[in-house]
TISEFI-893075 format. One line per 5 residues: number of its first residue (from 1); for each residue x, y, z of N, C-alpha, C, O. Coordinates in steps of 0.05 Angstrom, whole numbers. Each point is the difference from the previous one (the first is absolute). Layout:
REM TISEFI-893075
NUM	X/Y/Z/X/Y/Z/X/Y/Z/X/Y/Z; ... $
END
This chain:
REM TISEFI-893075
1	17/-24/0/-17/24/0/18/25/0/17/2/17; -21/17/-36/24/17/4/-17/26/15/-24/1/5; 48/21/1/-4/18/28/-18/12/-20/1/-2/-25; -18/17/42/-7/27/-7/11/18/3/8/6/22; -5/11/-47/10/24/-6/-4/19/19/-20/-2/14 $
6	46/32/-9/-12/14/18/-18/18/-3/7/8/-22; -26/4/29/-13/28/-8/20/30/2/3/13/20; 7/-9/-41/19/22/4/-20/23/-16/-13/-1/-21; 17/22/41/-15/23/-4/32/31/-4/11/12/18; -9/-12/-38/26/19/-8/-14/32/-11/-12/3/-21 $
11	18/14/39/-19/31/-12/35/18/-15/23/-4/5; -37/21/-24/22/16/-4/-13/25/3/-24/5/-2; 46/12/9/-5/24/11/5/26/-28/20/3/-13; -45/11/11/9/24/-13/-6/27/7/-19/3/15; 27/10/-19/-4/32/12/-10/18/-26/-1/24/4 $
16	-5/-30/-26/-7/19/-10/-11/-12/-24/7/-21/-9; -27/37/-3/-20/-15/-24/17/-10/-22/-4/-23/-9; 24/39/-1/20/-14/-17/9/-23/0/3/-14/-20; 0/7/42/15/-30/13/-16/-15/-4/9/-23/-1; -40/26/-4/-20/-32/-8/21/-17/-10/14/-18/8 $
21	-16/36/-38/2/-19/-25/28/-13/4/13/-10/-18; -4/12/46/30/-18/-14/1/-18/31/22/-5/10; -52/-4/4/-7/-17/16/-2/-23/-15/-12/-3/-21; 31/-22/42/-12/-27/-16/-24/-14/4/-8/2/23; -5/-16/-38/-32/-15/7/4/-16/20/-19/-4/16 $
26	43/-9/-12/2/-26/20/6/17/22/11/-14/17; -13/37/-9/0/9/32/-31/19/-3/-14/7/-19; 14/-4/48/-23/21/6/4/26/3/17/6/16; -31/14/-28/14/32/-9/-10/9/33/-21/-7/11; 34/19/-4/-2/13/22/6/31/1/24/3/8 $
31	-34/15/-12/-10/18/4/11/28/23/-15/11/16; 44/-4/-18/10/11/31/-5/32/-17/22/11/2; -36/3/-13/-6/22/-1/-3/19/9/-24/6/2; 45/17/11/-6/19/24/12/-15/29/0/13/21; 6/-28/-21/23/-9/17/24/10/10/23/-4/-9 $
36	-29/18/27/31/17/2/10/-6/24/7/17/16; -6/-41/-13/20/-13/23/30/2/1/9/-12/-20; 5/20/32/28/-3/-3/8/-23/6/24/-5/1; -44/-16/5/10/-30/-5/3/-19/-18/9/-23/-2; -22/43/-16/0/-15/-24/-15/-30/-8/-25/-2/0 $
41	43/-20/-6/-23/-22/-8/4/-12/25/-7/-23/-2; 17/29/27/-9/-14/20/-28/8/5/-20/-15/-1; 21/47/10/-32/-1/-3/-29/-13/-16/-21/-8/10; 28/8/-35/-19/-17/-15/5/-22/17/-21/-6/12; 44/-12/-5/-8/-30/17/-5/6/17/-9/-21/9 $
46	6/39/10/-22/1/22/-30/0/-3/-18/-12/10; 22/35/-31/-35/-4/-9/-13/-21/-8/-23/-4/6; 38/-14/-23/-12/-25/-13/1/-16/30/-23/-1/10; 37/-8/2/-5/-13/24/-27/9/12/-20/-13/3; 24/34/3/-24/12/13/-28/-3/-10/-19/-8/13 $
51	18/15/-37/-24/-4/-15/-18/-24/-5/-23/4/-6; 31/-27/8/-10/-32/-6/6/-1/-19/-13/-18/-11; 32/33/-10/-3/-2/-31/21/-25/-11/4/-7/-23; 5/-2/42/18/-25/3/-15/-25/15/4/-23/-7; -22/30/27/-11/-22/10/-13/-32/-17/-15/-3/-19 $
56	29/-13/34/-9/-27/-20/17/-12/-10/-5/-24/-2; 26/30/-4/26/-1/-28/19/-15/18/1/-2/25; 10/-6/-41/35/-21/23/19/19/-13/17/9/15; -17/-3/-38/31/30/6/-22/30/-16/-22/1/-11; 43/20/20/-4/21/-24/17/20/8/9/3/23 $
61	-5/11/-42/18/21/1/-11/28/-21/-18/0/-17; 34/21/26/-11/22/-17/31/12/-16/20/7/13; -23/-8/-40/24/8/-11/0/33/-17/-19/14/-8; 39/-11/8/-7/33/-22/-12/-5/-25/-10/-22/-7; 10/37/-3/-11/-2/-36/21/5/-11/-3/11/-22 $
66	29/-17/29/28/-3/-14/7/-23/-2/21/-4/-12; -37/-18/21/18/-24/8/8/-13/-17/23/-7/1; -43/-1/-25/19/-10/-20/30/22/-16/23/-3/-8; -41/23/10/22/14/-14/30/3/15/20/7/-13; -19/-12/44/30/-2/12/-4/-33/-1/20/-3/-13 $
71	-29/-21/17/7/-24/-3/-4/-17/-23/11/-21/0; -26/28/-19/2/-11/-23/-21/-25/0/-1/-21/-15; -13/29/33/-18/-31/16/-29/13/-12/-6/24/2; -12/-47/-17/-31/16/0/-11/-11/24/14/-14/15; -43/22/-12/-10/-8/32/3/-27/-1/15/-12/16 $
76	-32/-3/-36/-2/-32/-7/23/-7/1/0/-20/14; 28/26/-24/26/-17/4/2/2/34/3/-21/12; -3/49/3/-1/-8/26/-20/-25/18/8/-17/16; -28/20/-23/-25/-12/8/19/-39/4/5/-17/18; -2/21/-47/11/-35/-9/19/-3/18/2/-20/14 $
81	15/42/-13/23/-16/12/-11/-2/39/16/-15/12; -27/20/-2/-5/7/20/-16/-33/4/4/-16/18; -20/15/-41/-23/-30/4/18/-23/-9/-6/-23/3; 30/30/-15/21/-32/-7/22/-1/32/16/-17/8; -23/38/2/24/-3/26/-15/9/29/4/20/13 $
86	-18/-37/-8/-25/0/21/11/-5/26/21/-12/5; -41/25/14/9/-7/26/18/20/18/5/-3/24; 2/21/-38/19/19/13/-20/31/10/-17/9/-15; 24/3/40/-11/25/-1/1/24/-5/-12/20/7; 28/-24/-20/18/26/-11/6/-2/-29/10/-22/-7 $
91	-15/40/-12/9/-5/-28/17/30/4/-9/18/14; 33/-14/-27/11/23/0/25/8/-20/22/-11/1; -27/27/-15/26/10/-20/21/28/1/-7/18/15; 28/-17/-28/17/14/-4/5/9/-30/16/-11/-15; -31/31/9/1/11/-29/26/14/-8/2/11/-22 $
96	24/-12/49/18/20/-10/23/-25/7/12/2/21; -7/-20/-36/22/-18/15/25/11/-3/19/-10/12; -13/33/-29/26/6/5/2/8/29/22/-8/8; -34/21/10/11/1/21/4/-24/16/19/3/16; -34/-31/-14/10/-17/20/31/-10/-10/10/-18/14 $
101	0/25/-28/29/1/-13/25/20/13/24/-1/2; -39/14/2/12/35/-1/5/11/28/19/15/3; -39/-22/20/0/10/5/-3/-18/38/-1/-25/-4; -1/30/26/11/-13/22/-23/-12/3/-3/-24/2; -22/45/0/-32/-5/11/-17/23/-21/14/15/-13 $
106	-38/-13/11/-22/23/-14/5/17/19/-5/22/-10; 16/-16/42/1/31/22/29/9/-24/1/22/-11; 21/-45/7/21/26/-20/-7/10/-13/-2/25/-2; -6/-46/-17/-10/16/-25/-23/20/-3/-3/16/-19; -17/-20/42/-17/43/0/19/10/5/-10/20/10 $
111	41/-16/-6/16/17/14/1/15/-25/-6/24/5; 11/-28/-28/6/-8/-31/-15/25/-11/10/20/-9; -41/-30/15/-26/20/-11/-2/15/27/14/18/-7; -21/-12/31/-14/8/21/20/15/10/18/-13/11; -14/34/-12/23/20/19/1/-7/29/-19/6/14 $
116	42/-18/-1/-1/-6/30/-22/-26/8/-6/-1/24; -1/-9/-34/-11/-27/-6/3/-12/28/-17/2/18; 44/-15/-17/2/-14/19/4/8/23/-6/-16/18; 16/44/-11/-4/8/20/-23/5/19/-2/0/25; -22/5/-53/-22/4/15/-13/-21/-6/-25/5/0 $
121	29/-28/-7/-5/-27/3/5/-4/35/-18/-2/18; 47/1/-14/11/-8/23/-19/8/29/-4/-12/21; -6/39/-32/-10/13/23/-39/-13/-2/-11/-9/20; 3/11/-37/-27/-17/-6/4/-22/14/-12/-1/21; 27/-22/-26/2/-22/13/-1/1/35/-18/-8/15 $
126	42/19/-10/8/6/30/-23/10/15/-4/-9/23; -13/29/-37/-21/15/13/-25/-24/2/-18/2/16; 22/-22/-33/-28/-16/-12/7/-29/19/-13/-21/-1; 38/26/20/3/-27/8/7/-18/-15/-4/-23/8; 17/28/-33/7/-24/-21/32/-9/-3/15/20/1 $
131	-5/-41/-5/21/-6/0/17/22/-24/-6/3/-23; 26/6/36/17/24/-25/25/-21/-16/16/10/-15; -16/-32/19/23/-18/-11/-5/2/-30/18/5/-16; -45/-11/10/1/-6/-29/1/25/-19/-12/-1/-22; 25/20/30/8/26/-7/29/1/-15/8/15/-18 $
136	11/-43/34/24/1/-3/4/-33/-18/16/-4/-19; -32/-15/29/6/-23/-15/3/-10/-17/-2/18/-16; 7/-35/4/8/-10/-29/-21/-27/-1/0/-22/10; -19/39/-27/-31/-18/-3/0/-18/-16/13/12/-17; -19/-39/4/-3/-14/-28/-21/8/-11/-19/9/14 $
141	19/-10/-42/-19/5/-19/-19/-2/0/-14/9/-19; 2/-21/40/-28/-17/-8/-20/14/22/-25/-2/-1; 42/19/23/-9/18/12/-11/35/-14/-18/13/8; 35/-8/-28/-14/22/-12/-28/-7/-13/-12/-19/-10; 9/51/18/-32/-7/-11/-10/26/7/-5/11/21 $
146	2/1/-57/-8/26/0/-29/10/-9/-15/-17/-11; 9/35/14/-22/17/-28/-29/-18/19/-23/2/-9; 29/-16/31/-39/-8/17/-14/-21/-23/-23/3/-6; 41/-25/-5/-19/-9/-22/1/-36/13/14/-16/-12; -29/10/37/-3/-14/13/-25/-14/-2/-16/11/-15 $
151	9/-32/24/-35/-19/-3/7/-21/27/18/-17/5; -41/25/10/5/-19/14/-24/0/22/-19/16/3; 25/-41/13/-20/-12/12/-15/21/21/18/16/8; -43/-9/3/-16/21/20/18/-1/25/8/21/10; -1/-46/1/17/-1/25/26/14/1/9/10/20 $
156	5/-8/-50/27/13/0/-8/29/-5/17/15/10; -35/-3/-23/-7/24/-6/-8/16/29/7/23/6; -22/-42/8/-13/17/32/27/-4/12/3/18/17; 21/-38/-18/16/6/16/19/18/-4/11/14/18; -5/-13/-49/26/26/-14/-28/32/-1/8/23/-4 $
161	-26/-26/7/-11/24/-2/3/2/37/9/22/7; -13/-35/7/9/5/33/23/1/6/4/14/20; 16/-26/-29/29/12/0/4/33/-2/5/17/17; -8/-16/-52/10/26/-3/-29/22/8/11/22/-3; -29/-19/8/-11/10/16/10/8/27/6/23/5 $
166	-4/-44/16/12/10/17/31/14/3/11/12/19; 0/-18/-52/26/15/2/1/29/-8/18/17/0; -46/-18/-7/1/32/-12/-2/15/27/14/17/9; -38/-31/0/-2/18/27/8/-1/22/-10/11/21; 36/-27/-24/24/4/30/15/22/-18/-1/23/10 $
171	12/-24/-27/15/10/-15/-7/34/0/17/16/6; -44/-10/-15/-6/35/6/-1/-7/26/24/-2/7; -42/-3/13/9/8/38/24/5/5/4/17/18; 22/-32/-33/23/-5/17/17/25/-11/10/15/16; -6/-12/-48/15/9/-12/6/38/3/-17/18/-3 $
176	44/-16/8/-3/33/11/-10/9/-24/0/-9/-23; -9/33/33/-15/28/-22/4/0/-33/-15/-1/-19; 52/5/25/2/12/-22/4/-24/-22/-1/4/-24; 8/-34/37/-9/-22/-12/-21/-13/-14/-2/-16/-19; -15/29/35/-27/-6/-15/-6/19/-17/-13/-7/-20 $
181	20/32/22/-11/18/-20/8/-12/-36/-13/-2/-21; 50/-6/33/8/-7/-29/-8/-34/-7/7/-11/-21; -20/0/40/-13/-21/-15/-27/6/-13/-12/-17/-14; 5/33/17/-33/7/-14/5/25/-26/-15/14/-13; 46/-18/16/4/21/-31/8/-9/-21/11/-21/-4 $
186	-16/42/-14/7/-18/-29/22/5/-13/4/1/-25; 22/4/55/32/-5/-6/6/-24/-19/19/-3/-16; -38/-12/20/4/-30/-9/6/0/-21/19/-12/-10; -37/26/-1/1/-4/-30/11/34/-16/-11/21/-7; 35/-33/7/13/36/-8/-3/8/-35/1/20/-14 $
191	-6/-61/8/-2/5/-33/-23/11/-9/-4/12/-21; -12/-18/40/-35/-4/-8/-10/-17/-23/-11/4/-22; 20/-26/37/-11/-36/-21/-19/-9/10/-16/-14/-12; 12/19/44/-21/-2/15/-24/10/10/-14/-9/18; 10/36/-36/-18/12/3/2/24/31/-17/12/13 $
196	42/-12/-11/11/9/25/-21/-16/21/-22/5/11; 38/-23/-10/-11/-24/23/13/9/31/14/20/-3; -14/-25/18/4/-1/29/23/-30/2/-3/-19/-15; 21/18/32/14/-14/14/-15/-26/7/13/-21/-2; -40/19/10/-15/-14/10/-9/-29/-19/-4/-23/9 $
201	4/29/-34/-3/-28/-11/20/-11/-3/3/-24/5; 19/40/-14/24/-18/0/12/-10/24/15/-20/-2; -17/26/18/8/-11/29/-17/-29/8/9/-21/9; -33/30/-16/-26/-25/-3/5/-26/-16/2/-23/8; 0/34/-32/4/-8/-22/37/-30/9/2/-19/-15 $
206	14/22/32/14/-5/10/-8/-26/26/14/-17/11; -32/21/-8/-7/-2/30/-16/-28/0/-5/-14/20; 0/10/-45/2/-23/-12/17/-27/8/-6/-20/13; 32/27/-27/17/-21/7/8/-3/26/8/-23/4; -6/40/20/-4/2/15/-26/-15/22/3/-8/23 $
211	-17/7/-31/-23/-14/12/19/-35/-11/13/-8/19; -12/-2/-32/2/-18/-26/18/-23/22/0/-24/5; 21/56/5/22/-11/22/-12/-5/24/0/-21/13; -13/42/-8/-10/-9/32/-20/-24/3/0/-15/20; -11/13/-34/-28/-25/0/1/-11/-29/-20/0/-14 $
216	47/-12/5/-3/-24/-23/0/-20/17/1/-19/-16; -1/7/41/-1/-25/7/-43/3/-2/-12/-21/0; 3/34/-1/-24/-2/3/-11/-6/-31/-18/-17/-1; 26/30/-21/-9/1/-25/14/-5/-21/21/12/-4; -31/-33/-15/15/-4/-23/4/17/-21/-19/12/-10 $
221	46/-8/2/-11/25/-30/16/-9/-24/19/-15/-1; -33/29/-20/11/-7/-25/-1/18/-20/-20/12/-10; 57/-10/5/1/22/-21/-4/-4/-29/15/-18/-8; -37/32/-14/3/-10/-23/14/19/-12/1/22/11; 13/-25/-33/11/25/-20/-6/10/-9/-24/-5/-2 $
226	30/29/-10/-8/21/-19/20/-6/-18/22/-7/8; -31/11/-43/3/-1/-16/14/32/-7/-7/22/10; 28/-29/-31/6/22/-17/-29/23/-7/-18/-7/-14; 19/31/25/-21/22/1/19/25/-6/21/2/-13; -35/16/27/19/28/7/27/-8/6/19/6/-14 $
231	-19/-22/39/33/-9/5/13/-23/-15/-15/-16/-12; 38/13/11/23/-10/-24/-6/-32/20/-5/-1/24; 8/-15/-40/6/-19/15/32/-2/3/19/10/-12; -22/-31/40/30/1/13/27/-16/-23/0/-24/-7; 15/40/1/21/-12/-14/13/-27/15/-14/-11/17 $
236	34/3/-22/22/-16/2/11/5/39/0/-14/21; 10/45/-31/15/-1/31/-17/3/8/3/-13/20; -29/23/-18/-22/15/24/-4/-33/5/15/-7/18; -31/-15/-30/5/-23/17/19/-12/13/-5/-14/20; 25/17/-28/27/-3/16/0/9/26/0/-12/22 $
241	-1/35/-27/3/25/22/-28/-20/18/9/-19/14; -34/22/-14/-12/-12/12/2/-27/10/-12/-10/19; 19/6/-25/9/-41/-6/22/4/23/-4/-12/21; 28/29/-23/15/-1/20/-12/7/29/5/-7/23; -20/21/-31/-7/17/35/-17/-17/17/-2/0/24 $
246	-12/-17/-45/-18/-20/11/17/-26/10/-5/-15/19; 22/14/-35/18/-37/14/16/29/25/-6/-15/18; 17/35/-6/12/9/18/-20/1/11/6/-9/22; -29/14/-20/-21/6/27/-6/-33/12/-1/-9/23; -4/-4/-49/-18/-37/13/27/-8/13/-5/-10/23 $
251	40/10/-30/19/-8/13/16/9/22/17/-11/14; -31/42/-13/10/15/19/38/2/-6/17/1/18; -14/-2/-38/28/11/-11/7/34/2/-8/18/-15; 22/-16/33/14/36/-4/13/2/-23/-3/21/-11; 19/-41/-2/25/3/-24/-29/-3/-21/2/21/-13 $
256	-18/-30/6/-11/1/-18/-22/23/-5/-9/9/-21; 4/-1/49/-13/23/-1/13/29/-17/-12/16/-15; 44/-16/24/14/22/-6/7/-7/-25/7/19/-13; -6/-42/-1/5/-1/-41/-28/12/4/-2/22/-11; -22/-34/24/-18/21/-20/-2/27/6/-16/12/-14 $
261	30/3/33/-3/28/-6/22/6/-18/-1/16/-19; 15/-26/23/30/18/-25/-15/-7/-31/-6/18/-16; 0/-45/11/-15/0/-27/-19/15/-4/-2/5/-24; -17/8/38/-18/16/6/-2/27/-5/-17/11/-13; 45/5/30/10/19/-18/18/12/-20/6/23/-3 $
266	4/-48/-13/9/-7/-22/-16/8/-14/2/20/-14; -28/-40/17/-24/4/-20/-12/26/1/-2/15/-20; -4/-9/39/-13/34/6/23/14/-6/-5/18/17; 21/-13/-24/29/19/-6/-6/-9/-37/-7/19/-14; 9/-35/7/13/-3/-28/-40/2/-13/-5/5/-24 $
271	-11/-7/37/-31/1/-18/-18/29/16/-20/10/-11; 28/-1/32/-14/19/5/17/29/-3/-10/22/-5; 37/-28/8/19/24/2/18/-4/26/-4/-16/19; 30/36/-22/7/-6/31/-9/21/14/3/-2/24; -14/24/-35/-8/21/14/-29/-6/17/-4/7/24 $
276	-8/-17/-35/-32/-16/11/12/-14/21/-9/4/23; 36/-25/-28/3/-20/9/15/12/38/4/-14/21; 0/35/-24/16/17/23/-21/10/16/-5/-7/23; -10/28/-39/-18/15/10/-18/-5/2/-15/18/8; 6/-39/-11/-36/-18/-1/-2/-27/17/-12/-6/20 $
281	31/-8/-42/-8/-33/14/19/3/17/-15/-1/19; 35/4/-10/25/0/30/-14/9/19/-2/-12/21; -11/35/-26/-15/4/23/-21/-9/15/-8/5/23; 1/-19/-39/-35/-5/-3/15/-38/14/-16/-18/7; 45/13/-7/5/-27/8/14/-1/38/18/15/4 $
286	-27/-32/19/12/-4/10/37/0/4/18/-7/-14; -20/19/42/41/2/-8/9/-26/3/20/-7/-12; -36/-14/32/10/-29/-3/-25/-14/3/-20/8/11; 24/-35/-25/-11/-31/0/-8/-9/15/10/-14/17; -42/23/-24/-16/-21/25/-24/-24/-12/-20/0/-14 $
291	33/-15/26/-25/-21/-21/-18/-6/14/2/-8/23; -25/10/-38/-27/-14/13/1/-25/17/10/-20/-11; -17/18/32/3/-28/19/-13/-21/-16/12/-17/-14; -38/17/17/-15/-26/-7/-29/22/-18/-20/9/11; 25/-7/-30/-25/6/-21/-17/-20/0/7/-22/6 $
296	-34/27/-13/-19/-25/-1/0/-6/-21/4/16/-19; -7/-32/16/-8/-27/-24/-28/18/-19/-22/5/9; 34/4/-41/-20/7/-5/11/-21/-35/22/-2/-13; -46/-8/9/5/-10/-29/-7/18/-20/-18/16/-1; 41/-23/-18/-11/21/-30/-3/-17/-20/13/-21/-1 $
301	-32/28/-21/-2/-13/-19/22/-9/-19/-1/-19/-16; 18/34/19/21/-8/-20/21/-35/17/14/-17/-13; -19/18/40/9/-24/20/-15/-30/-17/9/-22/-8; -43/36/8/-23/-14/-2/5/-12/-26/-5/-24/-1; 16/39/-26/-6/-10/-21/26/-20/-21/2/-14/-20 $
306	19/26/46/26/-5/-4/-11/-35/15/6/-16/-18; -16/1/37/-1/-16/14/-18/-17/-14/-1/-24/5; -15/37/-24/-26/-9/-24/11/-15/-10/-4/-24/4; 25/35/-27/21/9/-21/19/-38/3/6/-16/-18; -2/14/47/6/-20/5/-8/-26/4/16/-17/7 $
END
């Protein structure tokens, strides 16, 4: 007798009448019009929680109306892969893999985009009661996980929406004045790619893998890929580069940790510049090597299909 399928209920989010027409059929259009949360699409997942508009379903998630266009995924290719790899509560991707290559953790690399990033990362955490280690660590790949394009079971959603909930609001009680002021500004975004966003989603947006650490003994997750889109797929060394950082974190090797930073900024020196490579990524990198203790166990599809394959 084979299982029954899950009921996955997937909404995409748009802000403005233009954005219909480039909603896919296999998700549900969702409607954030006049929304001026500085939370951004966390807020929409509060609301959908809140609302029953999820009630019933074994996963769902709410994605942008970019999603194929940064992952290269239509809703139905997500949908499939989610119903051929069952059982897990967590579905979650990384539309930018050059950085799990590049870079220590996702807190460096906002250092990159976000002016003072991690500093006022550092102080969010501390204020929010949250561990400040993973600020400095050296994460594996399978832990990034950007852009909120997640599906997953009601139990993991009421618990990551009660996580970072309660971190928002230790985080304003605790945090001095003038800390908070510049987390609710739109320093963040000095390019304006974000619509002069606030500090606040990207910090969120983070808070993610973070949860992933604190309570993966509780929840299964599984990363699927993103396809060649907006972003380049990963060359030669970028899997290298990844491939190394991941056998130094599961072996707990220091010597192998340190080939992957010197190859690291090899690569960022000879493809980004060395001037980027001084003034951008050096900074934006820990002064020494700290590796993640024990990451949780998260499977990715490329593990899954490579194990098929066999």
């Amino acid at each position: 007798m084979s299982a029954v399928a899950p009921h996955i209920r997937i909404f995409q989010i748009h802000y403005h009448p233009e954005q219909v027409a480039q909603l896919d059929p296999a998700f549900v259009a969702y409607d954030n019009t006049g929304d001026s949360s500085p939370l951004l699409e966390f807020n929409v997942f509060r609301k959908i929680a809140a609302s029953g508009l999820a009630e019933g379903v074994d996963l769902w998630g709410a994605l942008s109306w970019k999603f194929s266009q940064k992952t290269g995924l239509s809703g139905q290719e997500l949908i499939n892969t989610i119903r051929v790899n069952p059982g897990y509560d967590v579905y979650f991707c990384n539309p930018f893999p050059e950085t799990e290559a590049l870079f220590h953790n996702l807190w460096c690399q906002g250092e990159t985009a976000h002016p003072d990033f991690l500093n006022l990362s550092f102080d969010f955490l501390q204020a929010a009661g949250l561990p400040t280690a993973s600020l400095d660590e050296l994460s594996p790949s399978w832990l990034f996980a950007a852009a909120n394009y997640f599906v997953a079971t009601p139990d993991f959603w009421q618990n990551y929406l009660r996580f970072v909930g309660d971190a928002l609001a230790q985080a304003q009680a605790n945090l001095l004045p003038p800390a908070r002021i510049v987390l609710f500004s739109s320093l963040a975004d000095p390019r304006s790619m974000h619509a002069e966003a606030s500090y606040l989603p990207f910090i969120i947006e983070r808070l993610f893998g973070l949860f992933l650490i604190l309570h993966g003994d509780k929840y299964k997750a599984f990363k699927y890929l993103a396809r060649e889109a907006d972003t380049p797929a990963p060359n030669e060394h970028l899997k290298t580069l990844s491939a190394i950082k991941d056998k130094a974190i599961a072996t707990q090797d220091n010597w192998l940790a340190g080939c992957w930073l010197n190859y690291c900024r090899t690569y960022v020196a000879l493809v980004h510049g060395r001037a980027w490579a001084r003034q951008t990524h050096a900074t934006a990198m820990p002064t020494r090597l700290q590796l993640c203790g024990a990451p949780p166990m998260v499977h990715s599809q490329s593990e899954v299909e490579e194990h098929v394959g066999h």
